[in-house]
C-alpha positions in Angstrom: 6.1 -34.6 -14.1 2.1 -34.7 -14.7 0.6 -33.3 -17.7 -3.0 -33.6 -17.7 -4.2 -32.0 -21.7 -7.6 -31.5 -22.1 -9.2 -34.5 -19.9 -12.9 -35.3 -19.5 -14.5 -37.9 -17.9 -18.6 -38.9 -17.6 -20.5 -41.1 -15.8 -23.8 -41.7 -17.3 -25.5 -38.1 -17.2 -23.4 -36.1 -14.7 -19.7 -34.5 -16.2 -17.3 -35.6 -13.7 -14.4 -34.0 -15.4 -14.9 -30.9 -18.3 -12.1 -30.4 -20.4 -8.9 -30.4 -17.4 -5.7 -29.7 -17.9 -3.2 -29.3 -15.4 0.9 -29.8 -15.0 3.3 -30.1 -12.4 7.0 -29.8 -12.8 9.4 -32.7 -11.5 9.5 -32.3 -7.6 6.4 -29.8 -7.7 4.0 -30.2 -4.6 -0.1 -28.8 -5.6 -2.8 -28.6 -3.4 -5.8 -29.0 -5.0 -9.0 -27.9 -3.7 -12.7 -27.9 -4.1 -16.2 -28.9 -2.6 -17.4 -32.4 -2.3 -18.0 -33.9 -6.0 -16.6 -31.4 -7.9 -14.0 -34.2 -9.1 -11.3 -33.7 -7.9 -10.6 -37.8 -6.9 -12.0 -38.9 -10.4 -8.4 -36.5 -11.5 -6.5 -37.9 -9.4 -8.0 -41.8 -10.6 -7.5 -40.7 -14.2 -4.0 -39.7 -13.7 -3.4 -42.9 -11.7 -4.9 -44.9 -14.9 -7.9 -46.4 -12.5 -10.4 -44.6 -14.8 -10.7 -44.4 -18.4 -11.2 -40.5 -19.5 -13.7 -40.2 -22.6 -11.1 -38.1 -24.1 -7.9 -36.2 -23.5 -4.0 -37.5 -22.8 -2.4 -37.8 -19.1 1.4 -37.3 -20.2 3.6 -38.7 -17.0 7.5 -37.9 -16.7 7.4 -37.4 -20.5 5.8 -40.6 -21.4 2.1 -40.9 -23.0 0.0 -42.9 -20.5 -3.7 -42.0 -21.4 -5.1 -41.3 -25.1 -7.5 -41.5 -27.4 -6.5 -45.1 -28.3 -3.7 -45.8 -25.5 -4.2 -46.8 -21.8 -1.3 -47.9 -20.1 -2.2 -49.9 -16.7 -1.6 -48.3 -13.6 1.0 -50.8 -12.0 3.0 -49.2 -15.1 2.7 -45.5 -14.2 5.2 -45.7 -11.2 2.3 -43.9 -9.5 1.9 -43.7 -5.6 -1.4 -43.5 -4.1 -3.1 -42.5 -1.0 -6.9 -42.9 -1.4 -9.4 -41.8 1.3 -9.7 -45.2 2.8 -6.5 -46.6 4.5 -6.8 -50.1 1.4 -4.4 -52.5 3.3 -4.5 -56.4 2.4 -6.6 -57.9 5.4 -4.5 -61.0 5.5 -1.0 -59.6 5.2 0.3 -58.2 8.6 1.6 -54.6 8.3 5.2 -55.3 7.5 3.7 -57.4 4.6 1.9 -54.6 3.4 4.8 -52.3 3.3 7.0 -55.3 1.5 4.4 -55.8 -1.1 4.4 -52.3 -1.7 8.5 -51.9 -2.3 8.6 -55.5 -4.3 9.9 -52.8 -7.4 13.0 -52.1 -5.5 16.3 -54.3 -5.1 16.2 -56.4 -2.5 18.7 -54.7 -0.6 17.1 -51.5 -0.9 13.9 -52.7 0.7 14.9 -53.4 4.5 16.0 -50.0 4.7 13.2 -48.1 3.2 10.6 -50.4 5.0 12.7 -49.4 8.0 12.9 -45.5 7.1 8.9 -45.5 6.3 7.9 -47.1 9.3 9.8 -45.0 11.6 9.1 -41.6 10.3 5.5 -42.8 10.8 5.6 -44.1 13.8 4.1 -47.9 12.7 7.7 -49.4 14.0 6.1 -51.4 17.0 2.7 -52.1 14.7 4.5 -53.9 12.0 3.3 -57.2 13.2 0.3 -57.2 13.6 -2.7 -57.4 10.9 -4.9 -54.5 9.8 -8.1 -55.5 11.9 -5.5 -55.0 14.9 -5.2 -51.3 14.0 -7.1 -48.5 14.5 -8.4 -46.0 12.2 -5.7 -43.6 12.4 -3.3 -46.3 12.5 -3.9 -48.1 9.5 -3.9 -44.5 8.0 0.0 -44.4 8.7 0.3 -47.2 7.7 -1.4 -46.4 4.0 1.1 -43.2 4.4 4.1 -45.2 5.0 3.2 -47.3 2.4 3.3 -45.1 -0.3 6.1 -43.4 0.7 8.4 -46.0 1.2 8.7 -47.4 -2.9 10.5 -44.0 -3.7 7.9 -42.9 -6.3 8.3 -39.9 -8.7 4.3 -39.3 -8.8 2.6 -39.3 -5.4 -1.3 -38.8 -5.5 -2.7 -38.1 -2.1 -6.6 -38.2 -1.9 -7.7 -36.7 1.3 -4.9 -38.6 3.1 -5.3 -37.5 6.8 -8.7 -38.6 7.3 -10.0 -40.0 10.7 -6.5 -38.6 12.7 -7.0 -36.1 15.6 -5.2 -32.8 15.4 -1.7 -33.4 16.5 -1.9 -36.4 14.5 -2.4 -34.0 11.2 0.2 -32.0 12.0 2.7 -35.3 12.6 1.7 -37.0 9.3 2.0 -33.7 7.4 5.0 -33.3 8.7 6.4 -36.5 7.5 5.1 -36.0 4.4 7.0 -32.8 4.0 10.3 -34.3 5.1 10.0 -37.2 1.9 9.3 -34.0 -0.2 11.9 -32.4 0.4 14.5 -35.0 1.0 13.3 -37.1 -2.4 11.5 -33.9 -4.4 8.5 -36.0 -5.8 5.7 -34.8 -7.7 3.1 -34.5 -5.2 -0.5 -33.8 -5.9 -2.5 -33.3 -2.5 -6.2 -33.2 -2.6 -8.3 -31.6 0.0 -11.9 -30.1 0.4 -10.4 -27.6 2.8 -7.5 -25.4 3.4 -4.3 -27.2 5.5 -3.1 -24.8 7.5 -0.2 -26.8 8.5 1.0 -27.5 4.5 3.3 -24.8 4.6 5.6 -26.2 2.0 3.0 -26.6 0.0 2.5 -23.4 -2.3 0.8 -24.1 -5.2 -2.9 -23.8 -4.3 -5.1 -25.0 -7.4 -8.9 -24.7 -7.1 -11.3 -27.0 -9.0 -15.3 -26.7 -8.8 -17.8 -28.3 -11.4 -15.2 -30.4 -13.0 -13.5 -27.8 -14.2 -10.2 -26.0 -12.9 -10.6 -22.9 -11.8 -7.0 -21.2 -11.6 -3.9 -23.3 -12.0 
């Protein structure tokens, strides 16, 4: 569950985020849209604890995580995130990554997610090699697979197709449907534009000057 209450967030002059509030239910999947800079990522950074709002709470899975005078960090929100740029450590080959990434789980748990991730992503024969060995839309699985594999209640997705060609889209979105359904995550998907494809996907929230439209 995310409960944003009243959030806003400057940076120096400009109002990146005017009074927000937003929730979604336990296994809820949002899409939020708006133009370029309306701030939609500087939401999804607060919620992730990556920015510091000037005032407001984040609530997450009934637990206080943001506040007037409490900021918990963000490796202790549970939170998975999928940022506009694919992030993977240069010098840890792509298994690596996705290890790093599931070091929360048991260790016998984390062969077979690592194994389930990278195969509905299709990163199974990649897994070797290093991130400069990868393409664009390749390391973009691979940030997909990534946070999908831990199991997360919270999923964040900021823009998380970028650079893949159209049957590309339409593969990752379907993965990304499948973990929804299968594990029933909070998901909060953020797009500039409409995604056809996000079918399952029916909450449609639209945000514009820092502030949220309809909800």
């Amino acid at each position: 569950m995310i409960d944003v209450r009243h959030v806003s967030k400057r940076f120096e002059s400009a109002i990146a985020l005017d009074g927000v509030s937003l929730r979604l239910e336990p296994g809820e999947a949002a899409m939020l849209r708006g133009p370029s800079g309306c701030g939609k990522t500087t939401l999804l950074r607060v919620i992730a604890g990556l920015e510091t709002p000037d005032s407001g709470e984040i609530w997450l899975n009934g637990s206080q995580a943001s506040g007037p005078d409490l900021l918990i960090q963000p490796h202790k929100r549970n939170i998975a995130f999928v940022f506009q740029e694919p992030r993977l450590w240069p010098h840890m080959t792509v298994r690596q990554n996705l290890d790093f990434a599931l070091s929360s789980l048991k260790s016998d748990e984390r062969a077979p997610r690592l194994a389930l991730a990278a195969e509905n992503t299709g990163i199974t024969s990649m897994l070797n090699r290093y991130p400069a060995e990868l393409s664009v839309g390749q390391a973009r699985r691979v940030a997909l697979a990534r946070a999908l594999a831990p199991k997360r209640p919270l999923v964040l997705m900021d823009e998380p197709l970028t650079n893949l060609d159209e049957r590309g889209n339409r593969d990752m979105l379907e993965v990304i449907r499948r973990f929804w359904e299968e594990e029933r995550f909070s998901l909060l998907y953020v797009t500039h534009e409409a995604v056809d494809e996000a079918h399952f996907i029916r909450r449609m929230i639209m945000m514009n000057n820092g502030r949220i439209e309809n909800s």
